[in-house]
N, C-alpha and C positions, 0 to 999 in steps of 0.2 A: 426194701423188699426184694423178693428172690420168684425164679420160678414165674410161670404164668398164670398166679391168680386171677388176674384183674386182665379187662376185656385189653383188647389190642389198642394203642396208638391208633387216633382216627385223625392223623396227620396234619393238629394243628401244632405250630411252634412254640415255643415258652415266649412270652414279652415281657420286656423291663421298658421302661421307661429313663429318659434320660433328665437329670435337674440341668436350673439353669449354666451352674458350673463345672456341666458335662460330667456328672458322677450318676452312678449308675443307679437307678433305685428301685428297688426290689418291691414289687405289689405287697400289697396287704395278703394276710391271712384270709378276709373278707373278702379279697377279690381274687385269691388263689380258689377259694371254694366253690364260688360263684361259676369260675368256667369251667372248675373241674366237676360240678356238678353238672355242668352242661356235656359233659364228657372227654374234658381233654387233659389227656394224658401227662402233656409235659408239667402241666400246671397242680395236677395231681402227686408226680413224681418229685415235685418242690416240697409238697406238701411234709410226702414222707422222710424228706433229708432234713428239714427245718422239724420238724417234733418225733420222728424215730427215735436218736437215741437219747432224751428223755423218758419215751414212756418206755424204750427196753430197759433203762435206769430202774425206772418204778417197777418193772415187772421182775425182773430177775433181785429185786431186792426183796420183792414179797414172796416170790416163790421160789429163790433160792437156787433155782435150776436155769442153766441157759438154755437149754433145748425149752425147755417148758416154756422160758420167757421170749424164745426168740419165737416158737410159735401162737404164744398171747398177743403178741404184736402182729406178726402175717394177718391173725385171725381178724384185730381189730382195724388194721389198711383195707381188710375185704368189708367186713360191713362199715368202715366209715364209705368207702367208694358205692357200695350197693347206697348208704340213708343220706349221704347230700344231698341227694334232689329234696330229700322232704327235712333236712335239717332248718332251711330258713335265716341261720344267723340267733335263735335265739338265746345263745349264749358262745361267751368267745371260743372259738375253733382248740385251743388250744384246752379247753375245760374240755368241751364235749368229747376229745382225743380217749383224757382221761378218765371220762366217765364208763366209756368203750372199754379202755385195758383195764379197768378198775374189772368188770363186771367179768371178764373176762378171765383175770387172774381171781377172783373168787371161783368160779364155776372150775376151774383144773385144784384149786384149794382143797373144793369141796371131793375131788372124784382121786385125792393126792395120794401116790403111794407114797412105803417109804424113801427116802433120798440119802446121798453121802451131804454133810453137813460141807456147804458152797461160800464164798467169802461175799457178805456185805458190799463192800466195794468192790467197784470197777477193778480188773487187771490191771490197768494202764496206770492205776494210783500208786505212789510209792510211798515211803519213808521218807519224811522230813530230816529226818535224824541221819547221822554220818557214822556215828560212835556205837559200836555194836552192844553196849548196855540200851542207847537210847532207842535203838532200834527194834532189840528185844522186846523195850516196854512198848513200844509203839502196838507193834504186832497182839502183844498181849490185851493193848488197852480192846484195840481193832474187833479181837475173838470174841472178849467179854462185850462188847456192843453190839456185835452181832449175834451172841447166846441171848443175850436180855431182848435184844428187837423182837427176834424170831419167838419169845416166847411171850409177847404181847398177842393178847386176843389179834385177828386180822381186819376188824374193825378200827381200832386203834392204832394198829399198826399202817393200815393204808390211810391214816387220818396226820398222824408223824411224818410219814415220807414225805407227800403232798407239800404241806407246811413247812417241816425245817429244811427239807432237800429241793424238790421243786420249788417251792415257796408261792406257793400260790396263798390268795386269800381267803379269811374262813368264807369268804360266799361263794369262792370258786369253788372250792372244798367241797361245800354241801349240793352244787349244782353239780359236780362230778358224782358225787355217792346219792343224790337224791335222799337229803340228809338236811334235815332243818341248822338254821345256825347255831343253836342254845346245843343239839346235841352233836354238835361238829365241838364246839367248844369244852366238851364235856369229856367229850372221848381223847381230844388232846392233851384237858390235862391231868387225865387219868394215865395215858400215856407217859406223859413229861413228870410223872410223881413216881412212878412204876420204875421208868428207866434211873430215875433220878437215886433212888434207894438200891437198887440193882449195882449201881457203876460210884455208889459212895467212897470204895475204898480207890478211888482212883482220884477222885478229887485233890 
């Protein structure tokens, strides 16, 4: 996160804990929430290095845009740090994330201009390939993955991401999109038939 969204440091420290054979170990999820509910900062700031750029992952994959997705994500550190105090734990920190940039990248979906067509993948991702035929198809296969995603309803498509990229489970799925199991399931493999007949000649 960037900028001064979120209230000031109220100058408690980050703690780790040390195991018996002096390595260092990192709190829980549930116990990062717990004090950064309670308002502290460093604990908070853990929070957003350990699940940022996953859900800018998910968000710049559904919307295509990194501006759009980098501020889906701001948006979603501001009201997870506002609804801790009344989140509770009940469901893992890591779901509820996404449940946040889920709703989040619908609502700029819904208000969407048009865009220049953005790559699927991360920058930082390269070509497996050495040989500039392999490469080419690579690239090619890449386009055609990303013309067929982008053109799955956005149901669908935020139900794919989750799954085969984050990999979360169909119950985390459906506690993210508030989304029964049977139509978490439904919509995946509507998905996974869709893209399946789309990217045939690639097979």
């Amino acid at each position: 996160m960037t900028g001064s969204a979120l209230p000031d440091d109220d100058g408690a420290k980050h703690r780790t804990l040390a195991g018996r054979d002096g390595a260092v170990l990192q709190p829980s999820d549930q116990e990062l929430a717990r004090r950064a509910a309670l308002g502290s900062r460093p604990e908070f700031d853990e929070i957003v290095r350990r699940h940022g750029p996953a859900l800018y992952r998910f968000a710049r994959r559904m919307l295509r845009d990194t501006g759009d997705a980098e501020e889906a994500v701001q948006d979603t550190f501001v009201a997870a740090w506002q609804g801790l105090p009344d989140w509770h734990g009940r469901s893992a920190l890591r779901t509820w994330l996404f449940s946040i940039v889920a709703h989040k990248a619908a609502d700029k979906l819904r208000k969407r201009r048009p865009i220049p067509v953005d790559e699927i993948f991360d920058d930082a991702e390269r070509s497996p390939h050495s040989d500039p035929e392999g490469t080419a198809r690579y690239h090619d296969l890449r386009s055609a993955l990303e013309a067929a995603l982008h053109a799955l309803p956005a149901t669908q498509r935020s139900v794919w991401l989750l799954r085969e990229v984050e990999e979360l489970s169909y119950r985390e799925i459906g506690e993210a999109l508030n989304m029964p199991y049977d139509v978490v399931r439904g919509n995946l493999s509507r998905a996974r038939a869709t893209l399946g007949r789309r990217l045939q000649s690639w097979r």
